[in-house]
C-alpha positions, 0 to 999 in steps of 0.5 A: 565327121558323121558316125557311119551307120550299120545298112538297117537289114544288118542292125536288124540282124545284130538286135535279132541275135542280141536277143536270141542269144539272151533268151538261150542263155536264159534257156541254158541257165535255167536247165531246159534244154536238159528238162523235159516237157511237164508244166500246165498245157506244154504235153498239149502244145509240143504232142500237137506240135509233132503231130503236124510234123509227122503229118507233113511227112507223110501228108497222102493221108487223110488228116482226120484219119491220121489225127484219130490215130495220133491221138489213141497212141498219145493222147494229148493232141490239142487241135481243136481246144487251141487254133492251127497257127502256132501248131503249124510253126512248130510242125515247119520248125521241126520239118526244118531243124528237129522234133526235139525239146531242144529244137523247140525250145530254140524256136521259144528262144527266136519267137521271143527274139522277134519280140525284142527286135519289133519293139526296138525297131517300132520305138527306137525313133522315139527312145532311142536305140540305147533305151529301147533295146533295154526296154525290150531286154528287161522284159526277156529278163522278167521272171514271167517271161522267162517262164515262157522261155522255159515252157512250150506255152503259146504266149510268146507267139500270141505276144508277137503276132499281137505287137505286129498286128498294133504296129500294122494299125499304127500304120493304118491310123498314119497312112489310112490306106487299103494296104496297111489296114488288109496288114491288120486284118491279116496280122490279128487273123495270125493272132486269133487262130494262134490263141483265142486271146488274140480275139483282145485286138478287137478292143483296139481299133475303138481305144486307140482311135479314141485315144487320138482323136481319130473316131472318124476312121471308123468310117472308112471301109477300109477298116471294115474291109479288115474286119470282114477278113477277120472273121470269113477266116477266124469265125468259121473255126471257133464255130467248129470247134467251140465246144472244145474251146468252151471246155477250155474256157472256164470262169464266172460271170458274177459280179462278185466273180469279175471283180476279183478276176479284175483284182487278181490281175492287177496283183499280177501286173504290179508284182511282175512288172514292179514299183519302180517301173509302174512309178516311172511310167505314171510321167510316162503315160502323161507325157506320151498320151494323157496330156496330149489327148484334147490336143490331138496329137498323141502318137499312133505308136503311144496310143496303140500301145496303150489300147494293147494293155488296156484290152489285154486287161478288160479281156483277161479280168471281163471278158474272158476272165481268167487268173493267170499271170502269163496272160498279162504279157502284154500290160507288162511289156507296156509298163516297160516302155512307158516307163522308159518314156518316163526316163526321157521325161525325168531328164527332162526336168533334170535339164540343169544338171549337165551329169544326170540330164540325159535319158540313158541316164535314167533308163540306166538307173532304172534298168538297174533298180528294176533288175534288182527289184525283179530278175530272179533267175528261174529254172525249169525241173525234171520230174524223172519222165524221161528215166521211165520212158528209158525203162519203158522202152528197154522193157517193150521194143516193139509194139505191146499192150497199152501203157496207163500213166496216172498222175495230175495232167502235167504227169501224164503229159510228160510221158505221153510227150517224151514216148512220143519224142522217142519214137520219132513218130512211129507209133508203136505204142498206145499210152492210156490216160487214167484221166480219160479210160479208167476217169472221165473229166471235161478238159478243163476238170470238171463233169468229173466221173469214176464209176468204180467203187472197189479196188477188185473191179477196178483192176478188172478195168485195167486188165479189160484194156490190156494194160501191162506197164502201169506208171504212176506219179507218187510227187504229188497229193492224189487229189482225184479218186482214181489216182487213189484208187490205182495206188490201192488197187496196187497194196491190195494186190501186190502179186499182180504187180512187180516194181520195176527199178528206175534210175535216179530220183524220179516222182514215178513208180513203174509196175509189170503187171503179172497175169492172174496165178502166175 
């Protein structure tokens, strides 16, 4: 009798909550729901984030208007240095749920869940349920993926939206239809105004057509048709906001630079990824692509993919070239899936031996092997913004003089995000950036400037804007000057600063300033 199969909307479902609950234990484990917003560009994305949701509610306003003002309360708005798209997800996730860091977090949690769900559903065919479902599985496990689980970054939603794109022109390449190259136009478009990375997608088209033989289709104006959707939407933005981008941007084009850009990388890929996984996907890459290419016959589904990882390398190590392992999702991910091609070709060559013939056998194996080579559980630290927040809030209940938080940018973001988060978009209280008022710096770090050479017209600074609460980071080295130079501005006068007590171990000081005399 014939085993009766779930109806596809129901095995959708079933796969999709398999890796949404992954990916929230993953969550759980690590402590970010009980976390705060801190690491690399997070205060930017989930500020940002609010921003839009605050705007929706309240949209009679003038959206440049209200982003001015959202910005001098808490600047760490990012529109402009980053596309709208994942900006706009959150704003309807949270105008749907709620403007909370755990509310964001599950939004992390289902974007990655939709990546494990599409790559079961575009390789099930060829693996195998069983097979692909691990693939997709062990990826969320990575310790790389899971740093995207745990940090409000824009990988996850780049990763998908790219996967999705590569699946509409595997359909292209199939079908050569209107339909499915306007789906590839319209899924890369998602893809670029989500982060610039997504610009990689045009390396594809040309390696994956390459790649099976298919350099034909370049002259369909279908395929051209998509290009020019892409950029009448995509270009005008990046004009507009170039300068801000370019901040964001920053590398070398030097020869001797892109090399080691290029190396850096593949250190990233070998340790993320693992031997054991780049070991079996060798047999893999051979049986799915490289022996197939002068006969014609590699797979859409092999060939985009491997033009995925081949122009998510050539972009983050030449193009743009930048050392940072999240950006290397996509060749990881790759690996993965090759090498559980790789398991199906290694059962193959064991077809005479009954007990150890089969692909899941294999995969099996080498699931295991990997997540013991690689899983590591992850864990996302709490660095006390939210106890100063607690006393910032308790110490001014309405609105107040400005608020300066010095510290390295992730410090800063911190309180911005949780003041922010707690006043549920009210506005009623301006936080300072040192970085910004008593500094100035580019986006990126450099053209770095602070005018004030002693401790006295500094703290005259400081009382110019108004400042009452001073917030400084004491974890960290001070590396920029101003950082060191508000810390002696404190010792040297003591009597214009009182500490104000704080719960627990934090990597914060809390100071009133005192008016002169008093």
């Amino acid at each position: 009798m014939a085993r009766r199969q779930w109806p596809w909307r129901m095995r959708i479902l079933a796969v999709f909550l398999l890796f949404l609950l992954i990916s929230i234990a993953l969550q759980a484990a690590a402590g970010a729901w009980s976390s705060e917003i801190w690491d690399y560009d997070e205060a930017a994305h989930y500020v940002t984030g609010m921003m839009v949701h605050d705007f929706l509610r309240s949209p009679l306003q003038s959206p440049i208007s209200f982003a001015r003002t959202y910005y001098d309360h808490y600047p760490k708005v990012a529109l402009g240095h980053w596309p709208p798209a994942f900006y706009a997800v959150q704003g309807v996730w949270t105008s749907i749920f709620s403007r909370s860091i755990e509310s964001v977090l599950a939004l992390l949690a289902a974007l990655a869940a939709g990546i494990g769900t599409l790559v079961w559903w575009q390789w099930r065919r060829d693996l195998g349920d069983a097979i692909a479902i691990g693939a997709a599985a062990i990826f969320l496990l990575l310790p790389i993926t899971q740093n995207s689980l745990f940090y409000l970054m824009a990988e996850l939603p780049l990763v998908l939206s790219v996967l999705a794109a590569g699946w509409a022109f595997c359909w292209f390449i199939e079908t050569r239809t209107l339909r499915a190259a306007l789906a590839f136009g319209a899924l890369s478009t998602v893809a670029i105004l989500t982060k610039p990375n997504g610009w990689l997608l045009a390396f594809v088209p040309p390696i994956a057509l390459l790649l099976t033989r298919n350099l034909k289709l370049l002259r369909l104006p279908t395929i051209w048709i998509a290009a020019a959707l892409v950029l009448a939407i995509s270009v005008p933005w990046y004009v507009l906001t170039f300068r801000m981008v370019e901040e964001g941007w920053s590398g070398g084009t030097q020869p001797q630079f892109l090399g080691s850009v290029a190396l850096t990388n593949l250190r990233f890929v070998i340790r993320d990824a693992g031997w054991i996984a780049i070991i079996l996907a060798i047999p893999g890459f051979w049986d799915r692509v490289a022996r197939r290419v002068l006969s014609s016959r590699v797979s859409p589904l092999w060939a985009v993919l491997s033009a995925l990882a081949i122009s998510c390398y050539l972009f983050h190590s030449f193009a743009v070239p930048v050392r940072e392992a999240r950006h290397l999702l996509l060749v990881d991910l790759a690996i993965l899936l090759f090498a559980a091609a790789g398991a199906t070709v290694v059962a193959q060559w064991c077809a005479r031996w009954p007990v150890v013939r089969t692909p899941v056998f294999w995969a099996a194996t080498a699931a295991v092997l990997i997540l013991t080579t690689q899983f590591r559980l992850r864990s996302k630290p709490a660095y006390g913004s939210r106890q100063v927040v607690d006393a910032v809030l308790a110490m001014t209940p309405s609105q107040s003089s400005p608020i300066l938080v010095t510290s390295v940018v992730s410090g800063e973001g911190a309180v911005i995000s949780e003041i922010a988060r707690r006043e549920d978009g009210q506005r009623l209280r301006r936080v300072l950036r040192a970085s910004k008022s008593i500094a100035t710096m580019r986006w990126d770090g450099k053209a770095y400037r602070f005018p004030y050479e002693d401790p006295a017209s500094l703290l005259r600074r400081i009382d110019e804007l108004g400042v009452k609460l001073l917030v400084i980071d004491h974890h960290r080295h001070p590396l920029l000057a101003h950082h060191r130079s508000i810390r002696a501005v404190v010792e040297k006068f003591p009597e214009r600063f009182r500490p104000v007590p704080l719960a627990g171990q934090v990597a914060f000081d809390l100071f009133e300033l005192l008016e002169a005399g008093k």
